[in-house]
BAZA-722262 format. One line per field, with one value per residue (C-alpha): residue number from 1; residue in three letters; x, y, z. Coordinates in Angstrom, 1 decimal. Layout:
<atoms>
nr NUM, ...;
rest Ala, ...;
xx X, ...;
yy Y, ...;
zz Z, ...;
</atoms>
This chain:
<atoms>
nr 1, 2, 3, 4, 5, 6, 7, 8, 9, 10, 11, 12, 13, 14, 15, 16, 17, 18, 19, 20, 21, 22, 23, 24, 25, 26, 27, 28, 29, 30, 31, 32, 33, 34, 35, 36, 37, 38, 39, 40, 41, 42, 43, 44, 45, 46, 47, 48, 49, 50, 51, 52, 53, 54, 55, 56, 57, 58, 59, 60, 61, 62, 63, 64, 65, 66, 67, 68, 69, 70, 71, 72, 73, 74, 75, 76, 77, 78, 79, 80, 81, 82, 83, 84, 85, 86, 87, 88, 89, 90, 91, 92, 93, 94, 95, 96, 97, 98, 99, 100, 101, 102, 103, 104, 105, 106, 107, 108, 109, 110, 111, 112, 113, 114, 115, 116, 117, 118, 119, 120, 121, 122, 123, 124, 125, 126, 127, 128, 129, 130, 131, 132, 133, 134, 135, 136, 137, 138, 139, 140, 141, 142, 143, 144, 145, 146, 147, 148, 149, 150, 151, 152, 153, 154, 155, 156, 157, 158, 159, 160, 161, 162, 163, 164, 165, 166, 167, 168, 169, 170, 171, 172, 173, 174, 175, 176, 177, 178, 179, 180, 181, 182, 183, 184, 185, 186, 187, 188, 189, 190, 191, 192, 193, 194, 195, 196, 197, 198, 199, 200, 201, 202, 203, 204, 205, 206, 207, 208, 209, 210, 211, 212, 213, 214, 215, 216, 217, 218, 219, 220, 221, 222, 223, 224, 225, 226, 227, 228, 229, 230, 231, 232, 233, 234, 235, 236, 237, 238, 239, 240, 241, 242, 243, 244, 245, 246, 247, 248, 249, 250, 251, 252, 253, 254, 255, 256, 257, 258, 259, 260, 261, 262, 263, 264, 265, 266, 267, 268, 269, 270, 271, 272, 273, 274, 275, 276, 277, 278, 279, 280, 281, 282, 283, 284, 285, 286, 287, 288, 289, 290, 291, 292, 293, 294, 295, 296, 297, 298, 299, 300, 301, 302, 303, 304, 305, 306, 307, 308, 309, 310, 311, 312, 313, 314, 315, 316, 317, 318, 319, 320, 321, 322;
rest Unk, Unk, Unk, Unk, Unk, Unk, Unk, Unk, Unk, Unk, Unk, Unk, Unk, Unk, Unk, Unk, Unk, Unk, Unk, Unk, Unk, Unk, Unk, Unk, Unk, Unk, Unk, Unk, Unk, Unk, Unk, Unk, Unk, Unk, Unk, Unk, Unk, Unk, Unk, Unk, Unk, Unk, Unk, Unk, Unk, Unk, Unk, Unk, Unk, Unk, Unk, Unk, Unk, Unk, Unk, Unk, Unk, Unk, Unk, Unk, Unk, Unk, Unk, Unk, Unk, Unk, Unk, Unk, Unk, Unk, Unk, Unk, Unk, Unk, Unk, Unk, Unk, Unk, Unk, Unk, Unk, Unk, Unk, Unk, Unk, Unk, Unk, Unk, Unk, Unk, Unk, Unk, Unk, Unk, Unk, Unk, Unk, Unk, Unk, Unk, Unk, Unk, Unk, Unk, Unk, Unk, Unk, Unk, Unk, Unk, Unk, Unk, Unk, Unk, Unk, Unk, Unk, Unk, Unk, Unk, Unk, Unk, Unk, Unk, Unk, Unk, Unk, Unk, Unk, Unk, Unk, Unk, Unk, Unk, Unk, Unk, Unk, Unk, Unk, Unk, Unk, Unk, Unk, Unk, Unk, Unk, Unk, Unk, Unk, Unk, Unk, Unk, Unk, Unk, Unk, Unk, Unk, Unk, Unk, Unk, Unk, Unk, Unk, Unk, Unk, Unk, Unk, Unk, Unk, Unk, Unk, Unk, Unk, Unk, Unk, Unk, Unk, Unk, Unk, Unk, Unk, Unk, Unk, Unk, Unk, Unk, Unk, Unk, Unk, Unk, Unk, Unk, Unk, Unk, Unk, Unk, Unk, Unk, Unk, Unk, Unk, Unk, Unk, Unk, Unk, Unk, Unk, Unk, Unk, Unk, Unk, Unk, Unk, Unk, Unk, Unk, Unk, Unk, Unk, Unk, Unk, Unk, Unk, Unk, Unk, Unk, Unk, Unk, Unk, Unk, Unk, Unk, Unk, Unk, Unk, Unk, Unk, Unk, Unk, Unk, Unk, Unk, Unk, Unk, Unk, Unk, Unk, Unk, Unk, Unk, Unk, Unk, Unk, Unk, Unk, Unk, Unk, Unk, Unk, Unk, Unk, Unk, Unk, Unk, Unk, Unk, Unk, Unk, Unk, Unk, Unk, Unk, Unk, Unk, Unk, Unk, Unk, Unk, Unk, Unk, Unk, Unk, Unk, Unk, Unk, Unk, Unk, Unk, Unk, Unk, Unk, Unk, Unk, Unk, Unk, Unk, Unk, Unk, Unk, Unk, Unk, Unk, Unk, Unk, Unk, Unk, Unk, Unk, Unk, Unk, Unk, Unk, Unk, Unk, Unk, Unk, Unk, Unk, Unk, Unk, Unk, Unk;
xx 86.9, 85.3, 84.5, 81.5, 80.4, 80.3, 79.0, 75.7, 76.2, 75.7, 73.0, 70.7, 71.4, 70.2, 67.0, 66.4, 67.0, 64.3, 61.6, 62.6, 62.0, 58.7, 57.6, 57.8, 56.0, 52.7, 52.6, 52.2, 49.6, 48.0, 47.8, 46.1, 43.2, 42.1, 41.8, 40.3, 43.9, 46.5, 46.5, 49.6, 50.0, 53.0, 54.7, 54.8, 56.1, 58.7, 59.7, 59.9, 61.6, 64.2, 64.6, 65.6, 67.9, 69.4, 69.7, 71.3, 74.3, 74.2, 74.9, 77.8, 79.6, 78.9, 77.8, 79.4, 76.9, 74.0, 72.2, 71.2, 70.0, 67.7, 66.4, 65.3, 63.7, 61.8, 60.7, 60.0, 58.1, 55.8, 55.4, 53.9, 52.0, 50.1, 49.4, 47.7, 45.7, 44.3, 43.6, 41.6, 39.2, 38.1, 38.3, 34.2, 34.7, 37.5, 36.8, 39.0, 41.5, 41.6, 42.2, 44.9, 46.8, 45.8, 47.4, 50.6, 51.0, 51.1, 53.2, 55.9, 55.3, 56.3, 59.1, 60.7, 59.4, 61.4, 64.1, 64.0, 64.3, 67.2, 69.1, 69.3, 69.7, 73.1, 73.8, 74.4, 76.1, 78.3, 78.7, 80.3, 82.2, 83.5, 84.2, 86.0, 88.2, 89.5, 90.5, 91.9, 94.0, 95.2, 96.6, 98.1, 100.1, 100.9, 102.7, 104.7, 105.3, 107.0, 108.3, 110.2, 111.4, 113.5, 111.5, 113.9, 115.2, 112.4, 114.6, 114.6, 115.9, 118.0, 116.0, 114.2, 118.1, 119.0, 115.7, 116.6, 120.8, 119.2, 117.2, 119.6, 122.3, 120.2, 119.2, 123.0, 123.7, 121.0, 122.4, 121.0, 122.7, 125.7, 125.1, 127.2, 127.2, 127.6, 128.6, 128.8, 129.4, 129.2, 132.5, 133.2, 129.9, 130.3, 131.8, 128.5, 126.5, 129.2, 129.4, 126.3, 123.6, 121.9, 118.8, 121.4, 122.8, 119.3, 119.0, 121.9, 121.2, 117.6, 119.1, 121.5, 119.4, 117.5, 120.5, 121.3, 117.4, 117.3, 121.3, 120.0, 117.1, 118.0, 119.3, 117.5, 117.5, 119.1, 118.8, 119.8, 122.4, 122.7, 123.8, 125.2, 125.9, 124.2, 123.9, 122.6, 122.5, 122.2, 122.6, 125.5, 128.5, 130.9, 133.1, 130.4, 128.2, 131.9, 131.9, 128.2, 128.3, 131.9, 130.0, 127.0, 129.8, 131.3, 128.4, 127.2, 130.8, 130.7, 127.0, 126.7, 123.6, 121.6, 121.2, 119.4, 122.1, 124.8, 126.0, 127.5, 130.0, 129.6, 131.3, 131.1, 133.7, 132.6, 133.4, 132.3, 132.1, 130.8, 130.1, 132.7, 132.5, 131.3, 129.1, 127.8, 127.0, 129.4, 132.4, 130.8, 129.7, 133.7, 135.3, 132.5, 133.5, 137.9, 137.4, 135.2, 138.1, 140.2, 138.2, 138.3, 141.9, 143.3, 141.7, 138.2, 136.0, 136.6, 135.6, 136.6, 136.2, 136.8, 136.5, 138.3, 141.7, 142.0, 140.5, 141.7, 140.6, 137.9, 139.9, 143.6, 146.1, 147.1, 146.0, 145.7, 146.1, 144.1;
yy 126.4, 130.2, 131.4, 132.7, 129.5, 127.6, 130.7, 130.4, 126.3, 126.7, 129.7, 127.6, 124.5, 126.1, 127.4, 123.9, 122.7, 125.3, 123.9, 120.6, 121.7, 123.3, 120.2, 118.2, 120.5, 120.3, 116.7, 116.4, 119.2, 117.7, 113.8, 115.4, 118.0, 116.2, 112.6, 111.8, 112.3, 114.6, 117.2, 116.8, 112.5, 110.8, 109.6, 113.0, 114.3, 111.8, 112.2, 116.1, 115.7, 113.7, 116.1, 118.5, 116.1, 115.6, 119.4, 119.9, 117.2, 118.5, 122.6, 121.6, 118.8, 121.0, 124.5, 125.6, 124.3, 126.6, 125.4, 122.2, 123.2, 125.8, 122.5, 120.2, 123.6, 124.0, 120.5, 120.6, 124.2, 122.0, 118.8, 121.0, 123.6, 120.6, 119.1, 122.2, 122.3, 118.9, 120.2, 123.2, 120.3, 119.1, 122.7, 122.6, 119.2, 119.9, 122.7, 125.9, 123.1, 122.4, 125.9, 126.2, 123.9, 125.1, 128.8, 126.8, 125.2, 128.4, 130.1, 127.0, 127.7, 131.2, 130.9, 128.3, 130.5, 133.4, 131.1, 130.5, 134.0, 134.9, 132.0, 133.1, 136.4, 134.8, 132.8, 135.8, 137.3, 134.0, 134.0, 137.4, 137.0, 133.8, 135.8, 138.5, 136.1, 134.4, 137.8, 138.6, 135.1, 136.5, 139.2, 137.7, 135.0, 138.0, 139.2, 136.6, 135.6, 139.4, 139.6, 136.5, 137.1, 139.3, 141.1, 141.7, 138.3, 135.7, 134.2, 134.1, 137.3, 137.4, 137.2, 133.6, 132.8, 133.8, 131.8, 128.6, 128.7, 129.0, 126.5, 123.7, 125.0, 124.1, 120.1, 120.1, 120.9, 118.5, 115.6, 116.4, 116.2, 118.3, 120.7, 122.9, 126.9, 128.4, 132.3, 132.9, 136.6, 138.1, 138.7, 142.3, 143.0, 146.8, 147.1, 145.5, 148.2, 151.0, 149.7, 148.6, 150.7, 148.9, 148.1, 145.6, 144.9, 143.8, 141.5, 139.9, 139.0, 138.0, 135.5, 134.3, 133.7, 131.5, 129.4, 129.1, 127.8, 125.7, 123.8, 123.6, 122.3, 120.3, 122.5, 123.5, 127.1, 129.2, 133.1, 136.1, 136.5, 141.2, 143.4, 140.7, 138.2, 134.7, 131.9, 128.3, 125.8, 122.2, 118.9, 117.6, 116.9, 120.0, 118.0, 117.3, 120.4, 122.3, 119.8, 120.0, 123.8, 124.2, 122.6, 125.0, 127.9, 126.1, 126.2, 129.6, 131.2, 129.1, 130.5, 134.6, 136.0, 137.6, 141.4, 142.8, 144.5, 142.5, 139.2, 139.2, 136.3, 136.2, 134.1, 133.5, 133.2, 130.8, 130.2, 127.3, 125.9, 123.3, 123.2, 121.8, 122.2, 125.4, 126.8, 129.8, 130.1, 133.0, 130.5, 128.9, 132.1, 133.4, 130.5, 130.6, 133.8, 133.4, 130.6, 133.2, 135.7, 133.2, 132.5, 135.9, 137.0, 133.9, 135.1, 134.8, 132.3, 129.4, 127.2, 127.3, 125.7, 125.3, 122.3, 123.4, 123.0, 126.1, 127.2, 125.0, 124.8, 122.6, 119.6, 120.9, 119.9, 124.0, 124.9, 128.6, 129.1, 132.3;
zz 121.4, 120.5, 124.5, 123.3, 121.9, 125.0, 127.3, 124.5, 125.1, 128.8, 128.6, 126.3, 128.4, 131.4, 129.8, 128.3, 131.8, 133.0, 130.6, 131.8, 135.2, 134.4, 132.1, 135.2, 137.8, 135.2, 134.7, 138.5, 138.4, 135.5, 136.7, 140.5, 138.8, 135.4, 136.3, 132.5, 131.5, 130.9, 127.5, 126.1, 126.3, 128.0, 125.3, 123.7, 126.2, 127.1, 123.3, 123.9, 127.4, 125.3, 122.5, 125.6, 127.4, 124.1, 123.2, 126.8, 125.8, 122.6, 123.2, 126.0, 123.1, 120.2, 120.9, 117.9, 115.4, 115.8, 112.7, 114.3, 117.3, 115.7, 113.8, 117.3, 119.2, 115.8, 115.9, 119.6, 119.1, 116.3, 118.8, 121.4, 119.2, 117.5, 121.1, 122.3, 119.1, 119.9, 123.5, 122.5, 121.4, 124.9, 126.8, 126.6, 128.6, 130.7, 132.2, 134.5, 134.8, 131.2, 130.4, 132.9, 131.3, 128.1, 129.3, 130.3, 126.9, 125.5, 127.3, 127.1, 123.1, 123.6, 125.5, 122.8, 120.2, 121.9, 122.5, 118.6, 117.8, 120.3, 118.6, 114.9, 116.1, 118.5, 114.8, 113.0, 115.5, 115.9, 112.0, 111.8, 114.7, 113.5, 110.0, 112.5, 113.9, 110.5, 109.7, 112.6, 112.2, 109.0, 109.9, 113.0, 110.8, 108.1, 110.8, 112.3, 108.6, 107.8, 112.1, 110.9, 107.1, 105.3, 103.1, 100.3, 99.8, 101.5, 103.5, 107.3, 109.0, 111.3, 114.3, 113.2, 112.8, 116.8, 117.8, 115.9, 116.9, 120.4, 119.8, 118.7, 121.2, 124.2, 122.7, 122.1, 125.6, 126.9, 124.7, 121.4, 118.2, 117.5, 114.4, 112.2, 111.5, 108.0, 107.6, 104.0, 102.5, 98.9, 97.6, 96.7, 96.6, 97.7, 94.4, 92.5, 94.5, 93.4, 89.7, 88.6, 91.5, 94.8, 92.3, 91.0, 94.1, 94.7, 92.2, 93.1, 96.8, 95.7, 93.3, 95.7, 98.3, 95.9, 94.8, 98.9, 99.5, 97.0, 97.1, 101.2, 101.3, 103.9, 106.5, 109.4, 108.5, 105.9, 107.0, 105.4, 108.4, 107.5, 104.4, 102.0, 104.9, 104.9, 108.2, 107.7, 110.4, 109.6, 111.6, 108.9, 110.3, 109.5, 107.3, 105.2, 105.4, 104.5, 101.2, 100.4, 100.7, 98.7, 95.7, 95.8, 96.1, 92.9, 90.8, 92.1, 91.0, 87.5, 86.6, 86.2, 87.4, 84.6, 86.4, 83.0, 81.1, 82.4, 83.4, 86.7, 88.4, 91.7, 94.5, 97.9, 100.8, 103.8, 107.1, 109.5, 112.8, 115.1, 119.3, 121.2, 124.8, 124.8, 127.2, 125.9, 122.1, 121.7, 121.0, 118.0, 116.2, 116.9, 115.0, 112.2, 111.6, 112.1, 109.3, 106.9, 107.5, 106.3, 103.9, 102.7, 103.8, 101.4, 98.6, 98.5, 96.3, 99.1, 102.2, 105.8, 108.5, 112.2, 114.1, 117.4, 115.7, 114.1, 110.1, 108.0, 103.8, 102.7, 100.7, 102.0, 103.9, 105.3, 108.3, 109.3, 113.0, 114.5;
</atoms>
């Protein structure tokens, strides 16, 4: 809840309190020095004492909504303007005592009346620093939005990809589930920037990145990992994350990307790995990237992965031992 919100809360409950207080004192002054009765009647002002008992619970439960409470003092303000009116009928009769009270009745319509004023005057200050605060709120999720994607491609950057492998490597070493890291690279794709310009070369990661967030959906993350380098981590097992990812490589090396002028085939080389008794995350990052090597140093355009027994091809028998 806004701070300011409840400080006004507890300022207008004390006041309230106050009038309470003062409500009181005159009823006992009123009962001893006008025995023909009091001016403002007892149910009136058990009605009006209520309305302040109310507002009291009301400004420390909800002392956002400044709207309603400007509503009961008004309505209070009337009850006890329209008593003193019907006062000012039997002064003649009444008295110095009469007028007293009279005097007192007035100044407890002033005070709300002030009270009144000071409250839309807090209500528009409220209003605007409530508008203040959305924008601020804006601007504060604008930038843990940009803080934590790449700006080129949409993805996650690299730093939201460090957070979340933290993340998962600590519940795996507390008995959580095991998961499985994917480092994918564009093949060649110094020579896209050389042939066809980095505008291109653009184009291409942006598209790419859009065929990886869309074939894994269902990862826990899928990052742009640096340069034309991607990470993923996901809670398949890494036999299966190796065969769900070798399709999407299939399909993404058997559909050019349309880069304006030209139609470009692309493919990927990937590497993967899994935790095994590792202690430190270091480990798992190291074999990820051994089985991408492979990857790449067997030709390119495939899937490798390492399960603690070495790189070994996605769907063959050959193992190739670091």
């Amino acid at each position: 809840m806004n701070p300011s919100l409840i400080a006004a809360g507890f300022f207008f409950a004390a006041v309230l309190i106050a009038i309470g207080y003062l409500l009181g004192r005159r009823r006992a002054k009123v009962a001893t020095a006008i025995p023909q009765g009091p001016i403002i009647q007892e149910d009136e002002r058990q009605r009006m004492l209520g309305l302040l008992e109310g507002l009291s619970r009301w400004t420390n439960e909800y002392s956002g909504n400044v709207s309603n409470y400007q509503s009961e003092l008004g309505e209070l303000s009337d009850a006890m303007r329209i008593s003193l009116q019907q006062s000012r009928s039997g002064a003649a009769r009444n008295g110095r005592a009469n007028e007293n009270q009279q005097a007192s009745d007035a100044r407890m319509v002033t005070l709300i009346n002030q009270i009144m004023s000071t409250n839309t005057e807090l209500q528009t200050r409220l209003e605007a620093a409530e508008q203040q605060l959305e924008e601020q709120t804006e601007q504060i999720q604008s930038y843990l939005t940009e803080a934590r994607t790449d700006g080129l491609t949409g993805l996650f950057n690299r730093r939201a990809f460090d957070k979340k492998l933290d993340e998962l490597f600590s519940a795996y070493r507390a008995g959580g589930k095991s998961f499985t890291l994917i480092l994918m690279d564009i093949d060649h794709f110094k020579m896209i920037n050389d042939t066809h310009g980095h505008p291109i070369g653009d184009m291409v990661l942006q598209q790419i990145s859009q065929r990886l967030g869309h074939g894994m959906q269902d990862a826990e993350i899928v990052s742009r990992f640096g340069g034309e380098e991607f990470a993923i981590l996901t809670h398949l097992p890494i036999r299966a994350a190796a065969d769900k990812v070798n399709k999407l490589r299939d399909r993404i090396a058997n559909d050019p990307i349309d880069a304006g002028s030209a139609e470009l085939q692309v493919t990927l080389s990937v590497g993967l790995s899994t935790p095994q008794e590792d202690l430190v995350i270091g480990p798992i990052v190291r074999r990820a990237d051994e089985a991408l090597y492979s990857a790449k140093n067997m030709g390119r355009n495939r899937v490798y992965f390492n399960d603690g027994n070495g790189a070994q091809l996605i769907n063959a028998p050959e193992v190739i031992r670091s």
